[in-house]
C-alpha positions as CSV (number, residue, x, y, z in Angstrom):
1,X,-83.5,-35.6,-4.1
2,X,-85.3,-34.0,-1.6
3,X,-85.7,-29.5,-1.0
4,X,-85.9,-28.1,2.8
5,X,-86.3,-24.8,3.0
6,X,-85.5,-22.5,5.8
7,X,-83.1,-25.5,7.2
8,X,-81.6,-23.9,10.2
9,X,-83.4,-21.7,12.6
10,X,-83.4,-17.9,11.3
11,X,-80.6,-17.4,14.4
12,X,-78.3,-19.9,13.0
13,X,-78.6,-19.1,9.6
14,X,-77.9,-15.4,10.1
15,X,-74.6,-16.5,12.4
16,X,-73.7,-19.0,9.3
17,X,-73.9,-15.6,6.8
18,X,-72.5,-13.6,9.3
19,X,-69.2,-16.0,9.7
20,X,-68.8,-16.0,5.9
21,X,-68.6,-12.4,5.6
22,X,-66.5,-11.9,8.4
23,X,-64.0,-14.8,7.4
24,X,-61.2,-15.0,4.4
25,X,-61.6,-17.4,1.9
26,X,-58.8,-19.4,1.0
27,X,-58.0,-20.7,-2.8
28,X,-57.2,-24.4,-2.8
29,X,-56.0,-26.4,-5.6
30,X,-57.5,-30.1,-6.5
31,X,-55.9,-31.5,-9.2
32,X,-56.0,-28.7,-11.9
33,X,-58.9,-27.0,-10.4
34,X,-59.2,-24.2,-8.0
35,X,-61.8,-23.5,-5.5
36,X,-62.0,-20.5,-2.8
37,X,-63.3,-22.5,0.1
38,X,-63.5,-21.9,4.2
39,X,-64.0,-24.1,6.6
40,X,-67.1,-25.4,8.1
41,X,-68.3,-23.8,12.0
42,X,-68.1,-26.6,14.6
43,X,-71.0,-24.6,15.8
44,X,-73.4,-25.8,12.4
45,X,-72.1,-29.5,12.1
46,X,-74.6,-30.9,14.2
47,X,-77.0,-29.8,12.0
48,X,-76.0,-31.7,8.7
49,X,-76.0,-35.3,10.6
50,X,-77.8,-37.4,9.5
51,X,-79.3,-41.0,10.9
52,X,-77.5,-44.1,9.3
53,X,-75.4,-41.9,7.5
54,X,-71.4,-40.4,8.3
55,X,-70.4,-37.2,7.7
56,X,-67.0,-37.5,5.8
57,X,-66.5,-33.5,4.5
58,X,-68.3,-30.4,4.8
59,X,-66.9,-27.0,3.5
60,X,-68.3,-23.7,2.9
61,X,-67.1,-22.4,-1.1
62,X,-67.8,-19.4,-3.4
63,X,-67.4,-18.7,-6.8
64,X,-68.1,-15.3,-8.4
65,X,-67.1,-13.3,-11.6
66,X,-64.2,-14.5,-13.1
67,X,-63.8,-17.2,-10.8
68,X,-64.7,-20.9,-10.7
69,X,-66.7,-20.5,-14.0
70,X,-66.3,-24.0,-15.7
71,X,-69.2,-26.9,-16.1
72,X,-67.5,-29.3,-14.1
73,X,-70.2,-31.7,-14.2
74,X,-69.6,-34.6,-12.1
75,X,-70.4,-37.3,-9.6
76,X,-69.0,-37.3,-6.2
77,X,-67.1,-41.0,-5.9
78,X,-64.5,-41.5,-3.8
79,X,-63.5,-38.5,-0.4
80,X,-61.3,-39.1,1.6
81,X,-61.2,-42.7,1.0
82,X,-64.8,-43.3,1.4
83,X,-67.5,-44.3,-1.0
84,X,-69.9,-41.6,-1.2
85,X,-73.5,-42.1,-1.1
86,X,-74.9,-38.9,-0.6
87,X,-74.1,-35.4,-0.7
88,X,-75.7,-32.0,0.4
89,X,-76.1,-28.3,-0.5
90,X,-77.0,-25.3,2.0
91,X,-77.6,-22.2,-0.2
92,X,-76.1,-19.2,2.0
93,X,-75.6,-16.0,-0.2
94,X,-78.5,-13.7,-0.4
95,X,-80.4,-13.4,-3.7
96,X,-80.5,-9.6,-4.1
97,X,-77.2,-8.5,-5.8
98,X,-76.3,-12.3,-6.9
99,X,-76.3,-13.8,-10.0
100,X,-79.8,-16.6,-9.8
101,X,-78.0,-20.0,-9.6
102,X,-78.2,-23.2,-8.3
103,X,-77.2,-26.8,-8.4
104,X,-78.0,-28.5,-12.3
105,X,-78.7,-32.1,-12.5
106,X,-77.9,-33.7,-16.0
107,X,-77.9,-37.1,-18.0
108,X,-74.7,-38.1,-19.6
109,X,-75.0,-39.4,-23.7
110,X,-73.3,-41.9,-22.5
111,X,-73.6,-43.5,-18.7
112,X,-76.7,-41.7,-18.3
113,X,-78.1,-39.8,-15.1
114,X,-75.5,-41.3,-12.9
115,X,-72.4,-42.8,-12.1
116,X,-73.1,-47.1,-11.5
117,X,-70.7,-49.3,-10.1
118,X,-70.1,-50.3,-13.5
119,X,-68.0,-47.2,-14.6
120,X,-64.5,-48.0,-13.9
121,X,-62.4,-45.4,-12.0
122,X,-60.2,-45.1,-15.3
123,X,-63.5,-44.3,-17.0
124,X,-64.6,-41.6,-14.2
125,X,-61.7,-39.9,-14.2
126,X,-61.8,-39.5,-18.4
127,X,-65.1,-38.1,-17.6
128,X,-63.8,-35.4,-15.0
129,X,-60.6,-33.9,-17.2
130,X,-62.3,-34.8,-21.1
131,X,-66.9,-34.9,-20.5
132,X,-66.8,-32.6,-17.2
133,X,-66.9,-29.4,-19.5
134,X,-68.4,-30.8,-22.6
135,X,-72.1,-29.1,-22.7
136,X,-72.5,-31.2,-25.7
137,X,-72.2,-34.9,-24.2
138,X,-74.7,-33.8,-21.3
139,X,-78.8,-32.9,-21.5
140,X,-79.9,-30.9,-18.3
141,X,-82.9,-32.9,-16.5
142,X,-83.7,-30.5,-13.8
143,X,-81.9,-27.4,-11.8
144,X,-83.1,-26.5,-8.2
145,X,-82.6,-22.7,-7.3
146,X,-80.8,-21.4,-4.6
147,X,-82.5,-19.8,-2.1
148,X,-81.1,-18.0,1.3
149,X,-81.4,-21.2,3.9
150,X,-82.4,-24.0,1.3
151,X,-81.1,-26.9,1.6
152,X,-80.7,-30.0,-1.4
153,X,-80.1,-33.2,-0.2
154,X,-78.9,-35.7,-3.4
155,X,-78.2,-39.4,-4.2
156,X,-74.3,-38.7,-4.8
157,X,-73.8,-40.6,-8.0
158,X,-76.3,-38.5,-9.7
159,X,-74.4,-36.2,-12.2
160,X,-74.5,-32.5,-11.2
161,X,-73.0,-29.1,-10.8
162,X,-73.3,-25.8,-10.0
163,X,-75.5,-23.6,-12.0
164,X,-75.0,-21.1,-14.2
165,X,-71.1,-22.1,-14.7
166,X,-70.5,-17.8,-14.2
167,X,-71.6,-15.9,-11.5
168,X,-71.7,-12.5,-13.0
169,X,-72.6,-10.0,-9.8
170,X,-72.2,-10.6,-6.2
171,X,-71.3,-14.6,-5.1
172,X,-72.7,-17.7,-4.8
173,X,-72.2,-19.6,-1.4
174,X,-73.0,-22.8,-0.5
175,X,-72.2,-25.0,2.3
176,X,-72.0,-28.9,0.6
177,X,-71.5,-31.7,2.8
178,X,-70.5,-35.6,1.7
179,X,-71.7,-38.5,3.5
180,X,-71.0,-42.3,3.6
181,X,-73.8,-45.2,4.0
182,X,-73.1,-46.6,7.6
């Protein structure tokens, strides 16, 4: 896992905040979850390519009080129809007046710290809807904090989520991005 920080040029970044305030959130359903998501600028893509890698989803999402307050600890698999190898996070909200979060990384009592070719996609999918909000079948090996303009590039597989499960003031925002091996 690697930790950039300041990622985009101060101009950039401000437009990115800027366009999340200014924009409405939508709540999508996946599955039986809900997120509140908005669409990535055309204007930032360019900066989330990355050599011998394809970009296969990026989307801006929020969570705050009372809203999108589960675990959900997971692996990212299968987007879109594409195996995915790695996966990104661009912390966006500002600090003052937000809950402290971030993205948790954690080892499974089970499979481990993440998700090998061996785990069938019968057994992945058990994990999501029974393990995925289990605290008690997962040990928490390391959380990176969000910070305005940070960005957390990860090895996919690895099991993860957002961190704390509740924002309790103000909203987390992040801009996550899913990638393929070329």
């Amino acid at each position: 896992m690697t930790v950039t920080n300041n990622f985009l040029t101060e101009k950039v970044f401000k437009e990115l905040q800027e366009y999340c305030k200014e924009n409405e959130f939508k709540i999508v359903k996946v599955g039986d979850k809900e997120f509140s998501v908005l669409d990535t600028p055309e204007s930032v893509i360019k900066f989330f390519k990355i050599d011998g890698y394809e970009l296969i989803l990026s989307f801006i999402r929020n969570a705050f009080e009372g809203f999108d307050n589960k675990s959900r600890i997971h692996a990212d698999n299968i987007i879109n129809g594409h195996k995915v190898s790695l996966a990104s996070v661009l912390y966006i909200n500002e600090q003052l007046g937000t809950t402290p979060n971030g993205t948790c990384f954690y080892k499974h009592h089970i499979h481990g710290l993440e998700l090998t070719s061996s785990v069938t996609n019968e057994e992945f999918d058990r994990l999501l809807t029974e393990d995925a909000n289990d605290e008690r079948k997962w040990e928490k090996t390391d959380v990176v904090r969000s910070y305005p303009n940070r960005l957390l590039k990860y090895n996919a597989q690895l099991f993860h989520g957002k961190f704390p499960n509740e924002i309790t003031h103000g909203e987390r925002i992040v801009l996550v991005c899913f990638y393929t091996k070329n």
